[in-house]
C-alpha distance (Angstrom), angle and dihedral (degrees) to the residues before:
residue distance angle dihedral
X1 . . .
X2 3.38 . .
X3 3.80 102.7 .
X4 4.36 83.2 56.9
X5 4.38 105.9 117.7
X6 3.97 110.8 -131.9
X7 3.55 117.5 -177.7
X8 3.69 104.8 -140.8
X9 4.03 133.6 3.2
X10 3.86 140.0 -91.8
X11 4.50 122.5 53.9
X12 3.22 129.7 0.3
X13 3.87 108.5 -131.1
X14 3.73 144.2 171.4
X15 3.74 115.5 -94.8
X16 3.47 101.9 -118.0
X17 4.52 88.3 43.9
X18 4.03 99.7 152.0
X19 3.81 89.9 -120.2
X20 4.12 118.0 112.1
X21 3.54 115.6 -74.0
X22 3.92 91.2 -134.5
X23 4.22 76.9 76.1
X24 3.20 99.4 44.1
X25 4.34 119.1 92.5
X26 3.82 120.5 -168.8
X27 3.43 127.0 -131.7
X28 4.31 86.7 -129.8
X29 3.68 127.8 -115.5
X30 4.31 96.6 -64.1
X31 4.14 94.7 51.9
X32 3.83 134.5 72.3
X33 4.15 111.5 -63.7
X34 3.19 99.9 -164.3
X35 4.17 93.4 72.5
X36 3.98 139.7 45.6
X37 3.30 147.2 179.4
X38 3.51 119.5 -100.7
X39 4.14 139.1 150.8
X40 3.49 116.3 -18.0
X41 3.59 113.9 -104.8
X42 4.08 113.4 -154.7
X43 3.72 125.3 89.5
X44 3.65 88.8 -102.5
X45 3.93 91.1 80.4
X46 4.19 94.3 33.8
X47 3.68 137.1 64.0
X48 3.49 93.4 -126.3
X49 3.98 111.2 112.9
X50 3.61 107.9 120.8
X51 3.71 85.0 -143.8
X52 4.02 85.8 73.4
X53 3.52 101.2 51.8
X54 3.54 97.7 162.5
X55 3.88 79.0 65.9
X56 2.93 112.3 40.4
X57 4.11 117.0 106.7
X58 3.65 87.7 15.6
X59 4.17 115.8 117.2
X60 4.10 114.5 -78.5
X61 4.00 100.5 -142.5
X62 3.55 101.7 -147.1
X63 4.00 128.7 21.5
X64 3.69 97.0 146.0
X65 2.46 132.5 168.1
X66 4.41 96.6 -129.1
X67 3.21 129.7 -158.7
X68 3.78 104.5 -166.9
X69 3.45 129.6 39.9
X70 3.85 88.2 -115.7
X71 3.50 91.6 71.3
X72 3.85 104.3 37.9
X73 3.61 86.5 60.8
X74 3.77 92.7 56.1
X75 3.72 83.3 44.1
X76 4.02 82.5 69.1
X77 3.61 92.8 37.8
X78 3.52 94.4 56.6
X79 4.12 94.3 44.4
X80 3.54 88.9 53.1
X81 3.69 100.1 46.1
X82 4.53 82.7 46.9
X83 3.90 86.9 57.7
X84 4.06 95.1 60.0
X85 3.98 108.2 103.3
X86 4.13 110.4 -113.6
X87 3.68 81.7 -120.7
X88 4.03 147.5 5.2
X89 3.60 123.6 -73.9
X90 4.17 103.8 -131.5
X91 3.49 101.6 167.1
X92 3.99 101.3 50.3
X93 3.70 115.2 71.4
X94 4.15 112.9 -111.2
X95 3.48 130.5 -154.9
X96 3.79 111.3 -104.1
X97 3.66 93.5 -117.1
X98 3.39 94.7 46.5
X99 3.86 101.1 106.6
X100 3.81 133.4 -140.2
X101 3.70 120.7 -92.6
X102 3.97 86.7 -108.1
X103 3.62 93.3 56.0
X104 3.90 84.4 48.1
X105 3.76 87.3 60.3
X106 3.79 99.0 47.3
X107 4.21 88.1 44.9
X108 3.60 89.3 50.7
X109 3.87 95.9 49.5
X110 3.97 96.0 39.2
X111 4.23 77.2 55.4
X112 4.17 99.5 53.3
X113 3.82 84.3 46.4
X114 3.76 91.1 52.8
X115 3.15 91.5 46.8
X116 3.21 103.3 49.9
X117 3.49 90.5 62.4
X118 3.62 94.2 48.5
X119 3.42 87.6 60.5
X120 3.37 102.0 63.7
X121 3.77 99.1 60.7
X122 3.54 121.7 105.6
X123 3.57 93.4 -126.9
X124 3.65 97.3 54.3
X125 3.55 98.9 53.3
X126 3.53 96.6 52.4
X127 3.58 94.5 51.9
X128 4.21 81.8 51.9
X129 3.96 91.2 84.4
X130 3.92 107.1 144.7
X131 3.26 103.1 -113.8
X132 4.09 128.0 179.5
X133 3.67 117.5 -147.3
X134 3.77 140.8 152.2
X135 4.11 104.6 -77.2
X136 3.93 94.5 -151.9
X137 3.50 111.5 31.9
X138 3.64 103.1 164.8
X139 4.08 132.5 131.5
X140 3.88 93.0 -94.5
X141 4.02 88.3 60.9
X142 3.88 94.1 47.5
X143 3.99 116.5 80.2
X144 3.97 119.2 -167.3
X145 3.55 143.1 -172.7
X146 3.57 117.5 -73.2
X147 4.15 93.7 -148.6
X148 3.67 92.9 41.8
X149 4.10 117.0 20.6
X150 3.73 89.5 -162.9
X151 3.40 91.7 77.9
X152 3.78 124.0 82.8
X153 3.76 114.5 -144.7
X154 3.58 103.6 175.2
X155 4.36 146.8 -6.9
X156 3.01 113.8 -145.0
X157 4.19 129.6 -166.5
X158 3.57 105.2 49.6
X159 4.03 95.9 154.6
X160 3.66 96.6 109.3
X161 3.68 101.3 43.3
X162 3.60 108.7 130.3
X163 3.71 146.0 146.7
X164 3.50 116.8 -73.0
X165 3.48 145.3 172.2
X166 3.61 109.6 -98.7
X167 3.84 104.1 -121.2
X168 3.90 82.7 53.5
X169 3.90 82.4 76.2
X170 3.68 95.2 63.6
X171 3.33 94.3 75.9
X172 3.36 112.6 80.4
X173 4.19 119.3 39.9
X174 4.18 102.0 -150.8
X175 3.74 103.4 -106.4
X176 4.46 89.1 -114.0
X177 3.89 85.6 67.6
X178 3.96 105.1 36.0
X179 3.56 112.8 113.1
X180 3.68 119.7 -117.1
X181 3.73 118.2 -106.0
X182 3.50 126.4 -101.6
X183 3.81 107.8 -73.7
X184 4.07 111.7 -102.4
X185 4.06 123.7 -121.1
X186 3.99 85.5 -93.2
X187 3.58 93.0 67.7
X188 3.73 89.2 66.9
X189 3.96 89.7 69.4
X190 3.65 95.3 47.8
X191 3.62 120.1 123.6
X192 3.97 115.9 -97.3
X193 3.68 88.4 -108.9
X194 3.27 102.0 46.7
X195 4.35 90.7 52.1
X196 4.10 84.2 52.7
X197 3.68 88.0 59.4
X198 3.91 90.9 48.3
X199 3.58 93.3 47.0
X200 3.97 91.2 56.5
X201 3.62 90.0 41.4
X202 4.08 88.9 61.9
X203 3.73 90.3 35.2
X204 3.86 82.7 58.1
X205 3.95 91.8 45.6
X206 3.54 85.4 43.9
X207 4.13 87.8 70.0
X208 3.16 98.7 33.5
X209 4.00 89.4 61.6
X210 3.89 96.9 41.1
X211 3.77 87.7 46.6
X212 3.75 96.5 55.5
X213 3.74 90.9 34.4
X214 4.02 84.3 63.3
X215 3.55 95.7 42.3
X216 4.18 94.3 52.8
X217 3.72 95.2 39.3
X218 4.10 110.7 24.4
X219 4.37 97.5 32.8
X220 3.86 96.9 29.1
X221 3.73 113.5 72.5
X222 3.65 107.7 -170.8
X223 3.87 92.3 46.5
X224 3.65 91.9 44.9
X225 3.91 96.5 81.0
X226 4.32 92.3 46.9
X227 3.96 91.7 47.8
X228 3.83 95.5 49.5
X229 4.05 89.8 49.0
X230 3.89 112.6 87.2
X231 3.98 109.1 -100.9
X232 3.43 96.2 -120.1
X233 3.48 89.1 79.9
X234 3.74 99.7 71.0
X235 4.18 106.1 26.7
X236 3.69 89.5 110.2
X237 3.74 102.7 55.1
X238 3.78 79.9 46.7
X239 3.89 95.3 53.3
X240 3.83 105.0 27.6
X241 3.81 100.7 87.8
X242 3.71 92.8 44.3
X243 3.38 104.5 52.8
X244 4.00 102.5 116.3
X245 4.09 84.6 48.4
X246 3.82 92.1 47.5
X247 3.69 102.4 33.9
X248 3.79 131.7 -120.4
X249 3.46 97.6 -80.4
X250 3.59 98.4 66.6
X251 3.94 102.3 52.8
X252 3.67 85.8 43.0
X253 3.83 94.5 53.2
X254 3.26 86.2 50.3
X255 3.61 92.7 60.4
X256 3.66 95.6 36.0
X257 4.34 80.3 61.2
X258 3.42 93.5 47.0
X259 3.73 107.9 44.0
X260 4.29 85.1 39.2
X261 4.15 77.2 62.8
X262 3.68 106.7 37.1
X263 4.00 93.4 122.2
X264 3.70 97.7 42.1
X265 3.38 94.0 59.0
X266 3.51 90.9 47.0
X267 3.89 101.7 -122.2
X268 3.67 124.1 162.5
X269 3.47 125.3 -103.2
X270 3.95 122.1 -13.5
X271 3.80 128.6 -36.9
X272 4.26 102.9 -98.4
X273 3.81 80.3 -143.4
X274 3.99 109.3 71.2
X275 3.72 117.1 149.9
X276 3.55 121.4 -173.1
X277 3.55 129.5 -124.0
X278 3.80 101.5 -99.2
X279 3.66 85.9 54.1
X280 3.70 83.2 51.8
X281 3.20 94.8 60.0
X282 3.50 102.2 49.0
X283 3.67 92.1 47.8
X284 3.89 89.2 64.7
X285 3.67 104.8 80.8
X286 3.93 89.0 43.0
X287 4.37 82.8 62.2
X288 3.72 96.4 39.4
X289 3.99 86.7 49.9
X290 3.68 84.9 47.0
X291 3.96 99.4 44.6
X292 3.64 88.9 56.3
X293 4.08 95.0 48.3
X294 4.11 86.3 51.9
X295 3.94 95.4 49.9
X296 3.52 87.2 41.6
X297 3.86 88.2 54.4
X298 3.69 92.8 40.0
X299 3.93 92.9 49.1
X300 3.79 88.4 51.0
X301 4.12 96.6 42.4
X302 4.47 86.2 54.4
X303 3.80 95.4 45.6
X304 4.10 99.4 46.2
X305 3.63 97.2 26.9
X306 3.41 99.3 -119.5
X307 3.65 144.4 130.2
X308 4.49 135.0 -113.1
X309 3.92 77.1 -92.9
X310 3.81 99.5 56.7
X311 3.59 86.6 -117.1
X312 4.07 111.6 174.7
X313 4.18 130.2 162.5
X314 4.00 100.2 -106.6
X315 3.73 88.2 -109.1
X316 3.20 102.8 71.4
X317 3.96 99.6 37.6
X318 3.80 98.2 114.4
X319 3.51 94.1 48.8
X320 3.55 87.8 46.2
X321 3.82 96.1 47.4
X322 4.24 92.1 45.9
X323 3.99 88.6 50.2
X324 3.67 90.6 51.7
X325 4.07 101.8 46.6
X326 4.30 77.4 53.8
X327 3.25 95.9 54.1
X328 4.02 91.4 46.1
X329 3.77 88.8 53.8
X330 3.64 94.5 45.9
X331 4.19 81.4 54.8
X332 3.19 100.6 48.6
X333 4.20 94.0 47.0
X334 3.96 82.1 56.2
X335 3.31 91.2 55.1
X336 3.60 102.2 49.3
X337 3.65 82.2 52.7
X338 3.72 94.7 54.8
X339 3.92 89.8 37.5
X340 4.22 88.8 68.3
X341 3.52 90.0 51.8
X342 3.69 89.5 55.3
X343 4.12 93.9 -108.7
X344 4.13 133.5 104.5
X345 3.95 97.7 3.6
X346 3.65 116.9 -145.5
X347 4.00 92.9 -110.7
X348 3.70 93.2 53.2
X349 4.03 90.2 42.2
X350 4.09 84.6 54.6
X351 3.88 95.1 45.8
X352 4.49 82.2 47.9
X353 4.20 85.3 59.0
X354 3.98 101.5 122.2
X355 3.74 92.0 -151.6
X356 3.73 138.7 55.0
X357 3.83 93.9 -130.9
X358 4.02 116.9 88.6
């Protein structure tokens, strides 16, 4: 699928797709007829999370379909910028490192200009290919055979495969080849049997990892060039259009990265982005605050199986819900802990909570 040519990004749709044909971009007179390439399809494009609901229904600006990079980056530009609330939420309590909606604004133009630049290197655009691959290609989405698990029977959710720009591949590892994280200080009073097993559990990830490593980079051509390029190179196209879901601080520590590197990675010119270092300083706490929210989050996605999204199969819901309102209270004990030695308060450590759910 992935060695398939497409002439432009966004959907792939029949030819003859009731949509208008202003959105619609042939394939040309050498490729398949019977298909083009229309809107694109996935939530990344349309206001339509649930988990936005003072978005969702409302118009998505720009679902393309693009046929330069040029424009598919104003595509995320423009999604980005439609996911800022009209106004500031003062009643609700916000993360500290949230952002205003101004700062928003400034993030989100500081990132077209970036990327704007980006664009224009040699190396960028040809690791741009339009590619089509499966969006969510993760364990839950892959059925095998119950007599021989080696066999793959069936993938399920294809609804948001589109056509991407390679590099926008790299940014999610499927969840069969992640490596697992570093083990925690309770490991170290394990029993000797039970440390074998997690040493041939990471050997195991291990291969996984290297195996689809080789397969993306060494056996697919048009993904090789974006996975041999250092990933610096393409964190803001992957954070730009999320950064009211994500927070401020993580678009602008991307930037922050990237401008700190400008000359080793041998871009033209200046960074557009170039903070100085009393902004730098104020910045800090808002990336400490958010360093411990992502461990936290990270912690809690290992030891309940889960996902950012809380995700969990219905069956195990009520385990999953007890485990979590545990965890919470061990949290918040911490932080009253911390709190009398004038550190993480317990307010702040309740506001940090990855998940709605107490």
């Amino acid at each position: 699928m992935a060695s398939l040519g497409f002439p432009a990004y966004g959907s792939l749709y029949f030819a003859d797709a009731p949509i208008e044909s202003s959105k619609k971009i042939s394939f040309g007179q050498d490729l398949d007829q019977r298909f083009c390439i229309g809107p694109h399809c996935s939530s990344t494009f349309w206001n339509l999370c649930p988990g936005e609901p003072e978005l969702y229904g409302s118009p998505s600006p720009n679902c393309g379909p693009w046929d330069t990079l040029t424009k598919y980056c104003t595509g995320l530009i423009e999604t980005g910028t439609s996911r800022l609330p009209k106004q500031e939420d003062t009643i609700s309590p916000k993360r500290p490192y949230q952002g205003s909606i101004q700062e928003h604004i400034d993030l989100l133009k500081s990132s077209q200009e970036v990327m704007q630049k980006l664009i224009n290197d040699k190396r960028i655009q040809d690791a741009a290919s339009p590619v089509l691959l499966h969006a969510d290609f993760h364990k839950k989405n892959i059925y095998v055979s119950a007599e021989d698990p080696t066999v793959i029977t069936g993938i399920i959710d294809w609804q948001s495969t589109s056509i991407e720009p390679a590099f926008l591949y790299n940014k999610h590892t499927p969840d069969f080849a992640v490596l697992p994280a570093p083990p925690q200080e309770e490991t170290l009073k394990q029993e000797a049997h039970d440390i074998s097993q997690s040493d041939r559990d990471l050997k195991d990830a291990q291969i996984c990892n290297q195996t689809y490593d080789v397969v993306m980079t060494a056996l697919t051509p048009k993904m090789r060039a974006s996975r041999l390029l250092d990933p610096a190179l393409f964190t803001v196209f992957h954070h730009c259009y999320t950064t009211w879901t994500d927070s401020a601080v993580m678009i602008r520590q991307r930037l922050i990265e990237l401008s700190a590197r400008w000359k080793e990675l041998e871009l033209d010119g200046s960074c557009p982005y170039s903070p100085t270092r009393e902004e730098l300083g104020k910045y800090k706490q808002d990336l400490e605050d958010f360093e411990v929210h992502q461990r936290l989050m990270f912690w809690l996605m290992a030891n309940m199986d889960t996902n950012s999204d809380g995700w969990v199969p219905n069956e195990d819901w009520e385990n999953a819900l007890e485990a979590n309102r545990a965890a919470y209270n061990m949290w918040i004990e911490m932080a009253r802990d911390s709190e009398a030695e004038g550190e993480l308060s317990v307010e702040k450590a309740d506001i940090l909570w990855p998940f709605d759910a107490r």
